[in-house]
C-alpha positions as CSV (number, residue, x, y, z in Angstrom):
1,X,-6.3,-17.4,-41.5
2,X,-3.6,-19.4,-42.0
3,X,-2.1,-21.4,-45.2
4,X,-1.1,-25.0,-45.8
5,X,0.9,-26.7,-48.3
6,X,1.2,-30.1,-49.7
7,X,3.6,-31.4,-52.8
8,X,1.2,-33.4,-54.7
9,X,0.5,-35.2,-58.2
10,X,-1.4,-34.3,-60.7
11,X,-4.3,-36.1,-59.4
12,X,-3.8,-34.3,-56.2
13,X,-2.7,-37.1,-54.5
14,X,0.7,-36.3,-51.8
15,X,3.9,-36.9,-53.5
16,X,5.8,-39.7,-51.9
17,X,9.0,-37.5,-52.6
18,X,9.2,-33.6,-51.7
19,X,11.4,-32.8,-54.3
20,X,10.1,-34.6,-57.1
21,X,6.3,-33.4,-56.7
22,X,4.5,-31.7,-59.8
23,X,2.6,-29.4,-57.9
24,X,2.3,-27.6,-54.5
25,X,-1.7,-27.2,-53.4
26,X,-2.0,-24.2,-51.1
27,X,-5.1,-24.3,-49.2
28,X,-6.2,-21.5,-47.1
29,X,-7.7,-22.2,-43.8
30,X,-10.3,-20.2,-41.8
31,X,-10.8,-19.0,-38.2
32,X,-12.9,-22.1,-37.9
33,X,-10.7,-24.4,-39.3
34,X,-12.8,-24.8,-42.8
35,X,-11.0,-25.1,-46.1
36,X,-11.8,-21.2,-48.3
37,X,-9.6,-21.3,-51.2
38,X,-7.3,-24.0,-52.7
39,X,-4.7,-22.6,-55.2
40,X,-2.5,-24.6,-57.2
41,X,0.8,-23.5,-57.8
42,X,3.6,-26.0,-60.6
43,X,6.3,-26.9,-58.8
44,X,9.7,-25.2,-59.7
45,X,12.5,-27.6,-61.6
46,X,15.5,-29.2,-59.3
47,X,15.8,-30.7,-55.9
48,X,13.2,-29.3,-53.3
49,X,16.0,-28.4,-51.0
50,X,17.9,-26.5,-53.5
51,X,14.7,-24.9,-55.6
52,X,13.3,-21.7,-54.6
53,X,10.2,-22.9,-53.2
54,X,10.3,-22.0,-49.4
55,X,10.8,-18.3,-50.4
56,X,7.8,-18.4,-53.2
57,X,5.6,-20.9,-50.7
58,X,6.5,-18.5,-47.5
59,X,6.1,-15.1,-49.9
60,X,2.4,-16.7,-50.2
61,X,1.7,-16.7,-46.2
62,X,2.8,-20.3,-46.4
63,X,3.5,-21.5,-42.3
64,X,3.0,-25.5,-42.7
65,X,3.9,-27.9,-45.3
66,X,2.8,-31.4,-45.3
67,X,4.9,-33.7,-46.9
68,X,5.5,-37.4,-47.6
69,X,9.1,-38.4,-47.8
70,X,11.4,-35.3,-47.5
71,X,14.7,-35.1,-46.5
72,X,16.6,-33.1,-44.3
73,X,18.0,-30.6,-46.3
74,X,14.4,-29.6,-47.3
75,X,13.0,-29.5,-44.0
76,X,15.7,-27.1,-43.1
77,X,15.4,-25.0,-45.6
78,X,11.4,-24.9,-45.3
79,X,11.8,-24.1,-41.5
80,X,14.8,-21.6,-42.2
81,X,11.4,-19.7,-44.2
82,X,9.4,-20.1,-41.6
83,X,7.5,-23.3,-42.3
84,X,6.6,-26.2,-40.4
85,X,7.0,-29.1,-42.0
86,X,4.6,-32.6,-40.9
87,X,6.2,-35.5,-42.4
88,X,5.0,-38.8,-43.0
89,X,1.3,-37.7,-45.3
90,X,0.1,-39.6,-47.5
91,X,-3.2,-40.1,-49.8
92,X,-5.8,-37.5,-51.0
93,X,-4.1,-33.5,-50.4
94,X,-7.6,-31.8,-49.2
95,X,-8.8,-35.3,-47.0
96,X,-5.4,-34.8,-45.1
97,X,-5.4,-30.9,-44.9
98,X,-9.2,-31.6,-42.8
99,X,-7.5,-34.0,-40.9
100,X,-4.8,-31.9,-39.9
101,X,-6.7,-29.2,-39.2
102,X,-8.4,-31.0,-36.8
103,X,-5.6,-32.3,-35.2
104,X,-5.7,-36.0,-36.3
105,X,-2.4,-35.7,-38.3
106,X,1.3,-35.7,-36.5
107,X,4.7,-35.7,-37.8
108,X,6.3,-38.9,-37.9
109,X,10.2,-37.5,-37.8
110,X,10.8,-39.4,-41.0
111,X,13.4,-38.2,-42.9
112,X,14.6,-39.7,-46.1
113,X,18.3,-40.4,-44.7
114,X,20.2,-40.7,-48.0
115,X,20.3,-39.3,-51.2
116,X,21.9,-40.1,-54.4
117,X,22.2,-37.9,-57.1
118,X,23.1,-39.0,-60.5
119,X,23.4,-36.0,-62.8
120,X,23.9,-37.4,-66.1
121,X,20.6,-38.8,-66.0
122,X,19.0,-36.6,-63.8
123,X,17.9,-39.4,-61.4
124,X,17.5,-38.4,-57.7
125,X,16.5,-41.0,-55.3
126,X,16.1,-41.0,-51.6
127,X,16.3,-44.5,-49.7
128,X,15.6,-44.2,-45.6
């Protein structure tokens, strides 16, 4: 068995932007590569790179993430916690987990180059 997970919307769509997602779907995967159990878990507040989510997501049995845009900082924290991270997903969470799982989804080496953080509004925006 091994776990995914992928920062979506509330419609379970992937989130274009790692930090910003609502929600993290953690699906558990099978021997056999089939989809058992899909657990939904609110994403914690702040920055993905400086939240506590690797920890929580590798504390789960989390090994891969699948992301959309992500920056650098988050993808070294994930790995640092043992996770893979596949950047470059996009469109329905579960249609992309089957994909991947059968090994029609690769990571593009996109990261999101720049960030700018504007704390007095709490805007965060990544440009590549």
């Amino acid at each position: 068995m091994k776990k995914i997970a992928v920062p979506v919307t509330s419609n379970d769509l992937i989130d274009e932007h790692f930090g910003h997602c609502e929600y993290y779907n953690v699906y558990t995967i099978s021997d056999s590569n089939e989809i058992v159990d899909i657990q939904k878990i609110r994403s914690e507040q702040g920055c993905g790179c400086k939240s506590n989510i690797a920890f929580t997501l590798a504390q789960s049995g989390v090994s891969i993430m699948l992301a959309g845009g992500i920056g650098s900082g988050a993808v070294n924290v994930l790995n640092d916690a043992g996770i893979e991270v596949i950047r470059g997903c996009s469109g329905n969470s579960t249609e992309i987990v089957k994909q991947f799982v059968q090994g029609l989804v690769n990571d593009n080496g996109s990261v999101c180059q720049k960030h700018e953080h504007h704390h007095g509004g709490g805007h965060h925006a990544c440009n590549n």
